[in-house]
N, C-alpha and C positions, 0 to 999 in steps of 0.2 A: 504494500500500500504506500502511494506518496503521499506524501506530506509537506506543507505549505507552512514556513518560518514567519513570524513576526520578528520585528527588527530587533527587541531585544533578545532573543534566541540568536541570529546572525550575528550580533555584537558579541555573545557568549562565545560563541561557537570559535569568532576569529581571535577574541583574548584567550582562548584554551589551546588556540593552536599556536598560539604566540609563547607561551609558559603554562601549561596542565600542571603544575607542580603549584602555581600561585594561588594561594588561600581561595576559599570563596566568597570570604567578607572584604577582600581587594578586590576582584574581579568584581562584586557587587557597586562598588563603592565608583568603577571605571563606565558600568555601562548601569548605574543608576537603581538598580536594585541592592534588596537587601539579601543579608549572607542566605537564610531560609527559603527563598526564592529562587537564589542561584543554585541553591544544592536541591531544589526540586524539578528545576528546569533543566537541571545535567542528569538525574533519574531518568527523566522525561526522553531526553534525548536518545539515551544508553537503550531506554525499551521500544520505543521508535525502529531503532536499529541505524538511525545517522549518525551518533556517534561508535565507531567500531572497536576504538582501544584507544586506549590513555599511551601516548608513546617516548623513548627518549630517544633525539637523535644523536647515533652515535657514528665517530668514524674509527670504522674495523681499521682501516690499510694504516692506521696512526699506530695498531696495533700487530701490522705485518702481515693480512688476510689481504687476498684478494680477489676482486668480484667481478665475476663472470654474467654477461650476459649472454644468455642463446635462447635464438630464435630456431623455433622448428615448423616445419611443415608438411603435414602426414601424406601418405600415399596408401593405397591398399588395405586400408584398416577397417574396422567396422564399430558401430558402438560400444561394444564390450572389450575391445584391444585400446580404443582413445580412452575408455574407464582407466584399466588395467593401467595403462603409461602411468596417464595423471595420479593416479594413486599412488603410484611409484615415485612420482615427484612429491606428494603431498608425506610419504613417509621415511623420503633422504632428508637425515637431518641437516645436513649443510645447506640444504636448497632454502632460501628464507622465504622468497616469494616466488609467486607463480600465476599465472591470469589464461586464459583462455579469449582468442581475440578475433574478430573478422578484418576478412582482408588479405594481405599475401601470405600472411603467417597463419599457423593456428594455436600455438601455444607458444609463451615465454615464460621462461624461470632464470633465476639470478641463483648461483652456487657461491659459497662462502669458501673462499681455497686458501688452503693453509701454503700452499706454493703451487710453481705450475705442474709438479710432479701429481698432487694431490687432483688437481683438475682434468690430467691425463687420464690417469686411473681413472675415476671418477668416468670419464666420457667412452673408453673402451667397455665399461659395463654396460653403460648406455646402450652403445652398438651391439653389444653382445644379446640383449633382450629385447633391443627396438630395434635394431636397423635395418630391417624389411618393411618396416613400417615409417621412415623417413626420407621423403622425398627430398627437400636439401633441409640445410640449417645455416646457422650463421652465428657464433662465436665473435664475440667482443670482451674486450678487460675497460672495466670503467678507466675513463682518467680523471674524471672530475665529476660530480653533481651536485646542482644548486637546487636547493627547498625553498620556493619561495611560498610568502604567506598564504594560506589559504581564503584569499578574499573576492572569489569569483563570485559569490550571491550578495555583496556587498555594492554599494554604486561607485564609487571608489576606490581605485590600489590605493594600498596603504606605503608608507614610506620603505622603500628598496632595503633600507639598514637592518630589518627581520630578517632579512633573507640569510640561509644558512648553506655553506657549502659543506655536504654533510660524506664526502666521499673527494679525495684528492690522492693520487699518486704524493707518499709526503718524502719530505729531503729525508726525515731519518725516522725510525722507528722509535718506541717506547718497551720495556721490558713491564709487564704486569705478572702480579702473581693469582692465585686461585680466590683470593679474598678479594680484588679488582674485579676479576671477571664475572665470580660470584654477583657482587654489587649490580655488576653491566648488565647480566642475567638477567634480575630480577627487574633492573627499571627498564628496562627495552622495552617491555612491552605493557608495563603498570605504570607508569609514569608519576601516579601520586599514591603512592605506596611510599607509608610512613618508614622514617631513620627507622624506627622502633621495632617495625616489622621485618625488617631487612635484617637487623640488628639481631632479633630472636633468631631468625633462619640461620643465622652462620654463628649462633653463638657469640656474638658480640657485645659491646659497649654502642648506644647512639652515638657519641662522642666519635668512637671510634668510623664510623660510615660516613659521619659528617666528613671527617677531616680526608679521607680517602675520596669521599663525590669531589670533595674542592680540588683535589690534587689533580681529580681526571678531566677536572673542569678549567683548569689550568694548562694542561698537558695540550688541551681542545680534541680529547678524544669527545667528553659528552660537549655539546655544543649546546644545546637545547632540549626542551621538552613539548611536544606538540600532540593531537590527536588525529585519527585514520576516522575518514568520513566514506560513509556509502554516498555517492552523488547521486544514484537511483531513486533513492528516496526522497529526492530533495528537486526533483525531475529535471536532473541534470546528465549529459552523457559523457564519457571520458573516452579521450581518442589519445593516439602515439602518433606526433607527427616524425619521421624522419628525412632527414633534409640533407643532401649531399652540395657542397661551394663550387663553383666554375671556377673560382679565383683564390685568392688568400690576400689579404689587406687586414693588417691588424687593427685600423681605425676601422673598417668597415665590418671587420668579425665581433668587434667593441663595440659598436653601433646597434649591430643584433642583436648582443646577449645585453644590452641597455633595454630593448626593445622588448625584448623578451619577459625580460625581469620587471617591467613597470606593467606588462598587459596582467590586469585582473585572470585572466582566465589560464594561464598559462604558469602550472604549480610545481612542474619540476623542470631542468634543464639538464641533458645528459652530451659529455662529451666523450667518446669511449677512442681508445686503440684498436683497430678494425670495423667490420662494417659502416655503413654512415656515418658521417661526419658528426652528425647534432639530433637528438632526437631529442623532443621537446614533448612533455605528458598535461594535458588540455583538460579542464574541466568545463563545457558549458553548455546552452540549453538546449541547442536543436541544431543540426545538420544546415540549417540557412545560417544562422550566426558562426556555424564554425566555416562556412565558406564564406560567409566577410570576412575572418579573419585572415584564411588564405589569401587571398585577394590582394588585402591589404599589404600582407608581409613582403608576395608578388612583386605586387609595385612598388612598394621603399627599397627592397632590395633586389631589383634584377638584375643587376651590375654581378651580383656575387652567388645569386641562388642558380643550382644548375639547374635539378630537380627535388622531388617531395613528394615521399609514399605515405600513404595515411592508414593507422588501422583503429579501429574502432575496441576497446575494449569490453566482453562480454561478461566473465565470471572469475574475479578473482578468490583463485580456492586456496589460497596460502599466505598467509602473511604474519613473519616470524623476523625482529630484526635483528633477533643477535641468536642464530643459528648456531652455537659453539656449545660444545658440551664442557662441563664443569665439574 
């Protein structure tokens, strides 16, 4: 069922995804309610099904992981062999996410690689149990991506400075130990999940969690805390735009990712090593508005754009962001 937002719900929703970790008598106090209100309209939200998880983002490759995109596209299958895959992806634990999608592809998943040996492996099972069932694929290693705010049902972007690069090729790594990761674990994907409770689970001191978040929050492994939105609900569609350059001009590649990062509708920005240049992840309301925005981007930049495949995303059956066992 969808469901239609009043503006103080929209206001919650974009300070939750700005910091989920901020009290709800702050957040109340920003968008004009009080703390009781705010904590019944996050309820509200949570059983809705628009809010899908309290999240923090964190960057793994800070921590020497690296992240694999691949695109596949079946051949030969039948419904019960695309079950059979997917579920295979829904129970590799390194896989964190995975979507089901229309268009040239028909499934993406992202794997968590402890190196590229590990992603070898990893892909020869693959073949081992799919490969009659893969008509091509397409492997990419992120090199960068940017989060930007979630303020597409909003009438206005918000200022570019939330924005989060929450995955970067970094100069050097960090050493954490099993009480780090532990921590990472647990807020990946609860975001406001009290010291206290984290604290009990590992046997610890509050004290002790606190000064450990600040270290990682220092380091810029956790960078933020934000929330995962069903846009279905909210009768919005999400598409994968990917975009291949005719040229290279760093004023003009600067230009785009400006461009990118101030349009409301446009909530991730992905630069990877291999396949397409730029793939860009779109929240918004109908198929006519997402070709204005084609359109648009078209004509600012034809100088630079070569071409642009689009797919539509259908059923995201995985979503896990610190895939590491502890």
């Amino acid at each position: 069922m969808k469901t239609n937002l009043d503006i103080k719900d929209k206001k919650l929703l974009y300070e939750l995804d700005i910091n989920s970790r901020e009290s709800n008598s702050k957040i109340g106090k920003k968008i004009g309610l009080k703390k009781d209100s705010v904590n019944y309209r996050i309820k509200r939200l949570i059983k809705q099904g628009i809010i899908t998880n309290f999240l923090t983002k964190i960057d793994v490759t800070k921590i020497g992981y690296l992240l694999y995109n691949v695109f596949i596209k079946f051949q030969n299958t039948s419904k019960e062999i695309e079950i059979e895959f997917i579920n295979y992806i829904k129970n590799s634990f390194k896989i964190g996410w995975g979507v089901t999608v229309l268009g040239n592809w028909d499934l993406i998943f992202i794997y968590w690689a402890e190196n590229e040996n590990d992603f070898f492996n990893f892909w020869k099972i693959i073949l081992s149990k799919f490969g009659n069932y893969i008509d091509k694929k397409e492997i990419s290693l992120f090199y960068s991506e940017i989060a930007c705010p979630k303020t597409f049902f909003l009438d206005n972007k918000y200022p570019s400075e939330n924005d989060f690069v929450i995955a970067k090729k970094p100069i050097h790594t960090y050493q954490v130990d099993k009480i780090d990761l532990s921590i990472l674990y647990y807020l990946a994907n609860n975001s406001r999940i009290s010291y206290n409770d984290v604290a009990k689970k590992l046997n610890s001191s509050s004290n002790t969690i606190v000064y450990r978040i600040n270290k990682l929050k220092e380091k810029k492994i956790i960078l933020g805390y934000g929330i995962g939105i069903d846009c279905k609900k909210i009768n919005y569609e999400y598409y994968k735009l990917e975009i291949n350059f005719r040229t290279f001009s760093t004023k003009r590649y600067n230009d785009f990712i400006r461009y990118s990062k101030s349009h409301k509708n446009i909530v991730f920005i992905d630069e990877s090593i291999g396949g397409n240049d730029m793939k860009l992840n779109i929240y918004i309301e109908n198929k006519e508005k997402y070709k204005l925005l084609i359109d648009d981007m078209k004509l600012q930049f034809s100088d630079i754009i070569k071409n642009m495949e689009t797919m539509q995303y259908y059923e995201e059956f995985k979503y896990n962001l610190f895939p590491i066992k502890i």
